[in-house]
C-alpha positions in Angstrom: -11.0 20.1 12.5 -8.4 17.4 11.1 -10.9 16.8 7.9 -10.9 20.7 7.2 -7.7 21.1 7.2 -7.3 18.2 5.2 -9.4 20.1 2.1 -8.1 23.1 2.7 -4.2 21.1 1.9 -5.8 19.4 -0.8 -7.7 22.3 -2.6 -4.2 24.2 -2.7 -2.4 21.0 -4.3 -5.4 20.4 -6.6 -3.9 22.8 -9.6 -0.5 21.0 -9.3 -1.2 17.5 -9.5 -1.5 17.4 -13.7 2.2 18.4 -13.6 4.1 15.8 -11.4 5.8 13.3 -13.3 6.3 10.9 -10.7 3.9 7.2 -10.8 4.0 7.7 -6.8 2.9 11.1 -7.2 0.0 10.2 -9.4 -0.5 7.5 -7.5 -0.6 8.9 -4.0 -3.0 12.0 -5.7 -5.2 9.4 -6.7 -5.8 7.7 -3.6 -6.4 11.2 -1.7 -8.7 12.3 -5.2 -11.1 9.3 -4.6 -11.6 10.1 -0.4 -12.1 13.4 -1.4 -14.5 12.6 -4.4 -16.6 9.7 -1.8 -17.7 12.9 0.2 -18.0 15.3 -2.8 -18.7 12.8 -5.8 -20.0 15.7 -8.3 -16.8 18.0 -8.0 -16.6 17.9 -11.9 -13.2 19.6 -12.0 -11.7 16.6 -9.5 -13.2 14.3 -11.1 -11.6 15.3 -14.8 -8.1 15.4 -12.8 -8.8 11.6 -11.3 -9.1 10.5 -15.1 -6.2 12.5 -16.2 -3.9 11.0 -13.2 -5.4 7.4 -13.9 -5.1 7.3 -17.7 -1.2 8.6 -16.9 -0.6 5.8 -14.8 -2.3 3.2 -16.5 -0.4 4.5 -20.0 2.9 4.1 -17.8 1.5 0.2 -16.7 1.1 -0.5 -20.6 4.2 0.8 -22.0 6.6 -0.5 -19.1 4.6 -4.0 -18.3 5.7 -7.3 -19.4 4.2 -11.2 -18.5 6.8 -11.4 -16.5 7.4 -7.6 -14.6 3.7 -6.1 -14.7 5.2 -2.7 -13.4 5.3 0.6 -14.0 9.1 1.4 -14.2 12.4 -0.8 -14.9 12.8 -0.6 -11.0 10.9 -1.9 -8.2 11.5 0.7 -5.5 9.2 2.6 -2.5 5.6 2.8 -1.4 5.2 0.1 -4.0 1.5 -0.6 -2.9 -0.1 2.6 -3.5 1.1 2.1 -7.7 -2.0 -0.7 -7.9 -3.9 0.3 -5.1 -4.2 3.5 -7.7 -5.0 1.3 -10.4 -7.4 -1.0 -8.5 -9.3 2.1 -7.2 -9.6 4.3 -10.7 -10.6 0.8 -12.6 -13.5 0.4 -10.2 -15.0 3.9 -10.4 -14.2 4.9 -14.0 -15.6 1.7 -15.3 -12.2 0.6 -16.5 -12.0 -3.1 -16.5 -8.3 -3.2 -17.9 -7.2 -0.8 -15.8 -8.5 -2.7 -12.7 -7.1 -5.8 -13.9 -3.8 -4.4 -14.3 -3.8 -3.3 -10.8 -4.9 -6.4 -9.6 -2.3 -8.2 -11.3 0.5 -5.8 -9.9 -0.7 -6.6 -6.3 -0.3 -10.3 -7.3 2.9 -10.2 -8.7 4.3 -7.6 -6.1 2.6 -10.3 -3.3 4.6 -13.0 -4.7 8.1 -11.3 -5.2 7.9 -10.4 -1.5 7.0 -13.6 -0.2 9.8 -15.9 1.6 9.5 -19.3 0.8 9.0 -19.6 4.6 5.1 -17.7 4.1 6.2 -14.4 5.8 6.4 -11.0 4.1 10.1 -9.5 2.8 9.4 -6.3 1.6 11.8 -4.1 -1.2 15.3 -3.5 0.4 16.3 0.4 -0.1 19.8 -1.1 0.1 19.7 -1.1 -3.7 15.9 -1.8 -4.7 15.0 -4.6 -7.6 16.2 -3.4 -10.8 14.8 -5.5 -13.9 17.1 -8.5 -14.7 18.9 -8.1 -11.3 18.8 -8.9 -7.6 16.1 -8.2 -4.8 17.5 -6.5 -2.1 16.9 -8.3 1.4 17.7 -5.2 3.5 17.0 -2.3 4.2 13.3 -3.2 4.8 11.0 -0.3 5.2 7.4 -0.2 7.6 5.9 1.9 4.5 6.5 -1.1 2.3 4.2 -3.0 4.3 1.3 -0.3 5.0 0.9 0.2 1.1 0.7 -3.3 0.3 -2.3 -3.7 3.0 -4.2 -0.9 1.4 -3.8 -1.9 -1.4 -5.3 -5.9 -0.3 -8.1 -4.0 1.2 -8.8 -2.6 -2.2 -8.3 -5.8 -4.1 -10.6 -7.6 -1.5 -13.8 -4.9 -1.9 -13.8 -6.0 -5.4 -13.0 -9.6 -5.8 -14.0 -10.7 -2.0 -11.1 -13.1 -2.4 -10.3 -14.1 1.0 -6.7 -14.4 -0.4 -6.3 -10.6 0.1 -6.4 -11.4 3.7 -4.3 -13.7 4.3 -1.8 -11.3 2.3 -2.7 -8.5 4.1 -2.3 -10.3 7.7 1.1 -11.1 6.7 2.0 -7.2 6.5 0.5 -6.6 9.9 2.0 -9.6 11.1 5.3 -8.3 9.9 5.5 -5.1 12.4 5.0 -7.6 15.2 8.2 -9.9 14.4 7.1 -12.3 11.5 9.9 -10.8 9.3 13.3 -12.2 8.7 15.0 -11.7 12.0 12.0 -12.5 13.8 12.3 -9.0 15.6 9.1 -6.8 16.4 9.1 -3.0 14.7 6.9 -2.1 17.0 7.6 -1.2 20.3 5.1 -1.5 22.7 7.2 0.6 25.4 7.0 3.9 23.4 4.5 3.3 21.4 6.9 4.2 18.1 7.7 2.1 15.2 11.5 1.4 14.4 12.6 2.6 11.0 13.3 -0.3 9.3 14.5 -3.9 9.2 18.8 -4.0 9.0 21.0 -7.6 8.4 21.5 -6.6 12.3 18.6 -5.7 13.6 15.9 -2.6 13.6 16.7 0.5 13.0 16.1 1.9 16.6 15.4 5.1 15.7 11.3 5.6 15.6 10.6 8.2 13.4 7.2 10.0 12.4 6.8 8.0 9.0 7.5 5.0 10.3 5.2 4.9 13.5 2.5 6.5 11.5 2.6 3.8 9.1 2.0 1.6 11.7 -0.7 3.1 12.8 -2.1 3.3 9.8 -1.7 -0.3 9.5 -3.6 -1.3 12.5 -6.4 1.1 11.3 -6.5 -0.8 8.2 -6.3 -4.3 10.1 -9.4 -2.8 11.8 -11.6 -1.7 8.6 -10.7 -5.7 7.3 -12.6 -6.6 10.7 -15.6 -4.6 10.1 -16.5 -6.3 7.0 -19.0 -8.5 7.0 -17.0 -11.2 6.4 -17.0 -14.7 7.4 -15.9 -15.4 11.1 -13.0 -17.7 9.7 -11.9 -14.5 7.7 -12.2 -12.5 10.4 -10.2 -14.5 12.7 -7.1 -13.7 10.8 -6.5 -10.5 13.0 -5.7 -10.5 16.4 -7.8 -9.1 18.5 -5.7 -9.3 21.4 -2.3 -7.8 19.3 -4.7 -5.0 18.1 -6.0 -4.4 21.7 -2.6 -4.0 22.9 -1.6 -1.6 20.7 -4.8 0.0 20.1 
């Protein structure tokens, strides 16, 4: 039921998707275009739209990317994972080696500008974003930040099988739990819900739908890096006893 009413929403958006403007919007279309296309790979009319949406994308990454800011815009703001989970994903199936690389080296540098010195991970503040030249904001942090960023390591680690990808995805996950700044779970075992974000004073208490699906979504993809046949070291990194308690 959930998966036909999930074509049905995407054949109705299908005819837009050429004329968004946005890099999340293309991005985001992407993502959903290559589920849909690993179930129905010889939709030729999807397929031309993935190419269309990637080449956008990857035209943006070009003309806005530097050495030092390999990004898509002259501001670092939301759902910052999906931009080269995108780019990893269209690389790999349209045989674009530059355009993988790219979104590899966007995960890389997005990894280390949201990295404390201490190891865990600070995500984007909305409180004002990361402008180019200026400052990061530390707060507000937002659970969305830290789902995209996983996805996007799981799609980094099925091509490279760098163990790295791991690591940086286990510190996402790791940051719903309390490995964050304030050393303050999102997650609340109690309801079941995910605070909204991460304030100078605390979670946001409110557990909104976003949020606690994001969550969800992130324990899904802890799950999918388990399943991999990957080496027991590797594997270790999750917790199975953090993911059976919230499972």
């Amino acid at each position: 039921d959930i998966r036909s009413a999930a074509q049905m929403i995407f054949e109705q958006a299908l005819p837009v998707l050429p004329k968004f403007t946005s890099p999340r919007a293309w991005a985001y279309a992407l993502v959903g275009i290559h589920a849909y296309l690993r179930r129905f790979g010889g939709d030729s009319k999807v397929r031309r739209i993935r190419e269309e949406l990637a080449e956008k994308l990857f035209a943006l990454y070009r003309e806005n990317g530097q050495p030092d800011w390999p990004w898509v815009e002259d501001k670092v703001t939301y759902a910052n994972g999906v931009i080269p989970q995108a780019l990893i994903l269209s690389g790999r199936w349209l045989f674009r080696e530059e355009m993988l690389q790219a979104g590899l080296t966007c995960l890389d540098w997005l990894m280390n500008i949201q990295t404390d010195p201490a190891g865990h991970f600070v995500p984007i503040g909305n409180n004002g974003w990361f402008p180019q030249g200026g400052e990061k904001a530390r707060f507000d942090q937002q659970p969305i930040e830290a789902q995209t960023m996983m996805d996007a390591c799981y799609e980094a680690f099925l091509v490279t099988g760098d163990p790295h990808c791991i690591h940086q995805a286990q510190r996402c996950l790791e940051w719903f739990w309390g490995r964050n700044d304030l050393n303050v779970p999102l997650y609340d075992y109690k309801t079941g819900g995910c605070c909204d974000g991460l304030s100078p004073d605390g979670p946001n208490r409110n557990q909104g739908a976003e949020s606690t699906l994001v969550c969800f979504l992130s324990i899904l993809k802890s799950n999918q890096f388990r399943s991999l046949q990957i080496s027991s070291e590797t594997t270790g990194n999750f917790d199975p006893e953090v993911l059976a308690q919230v499972g």
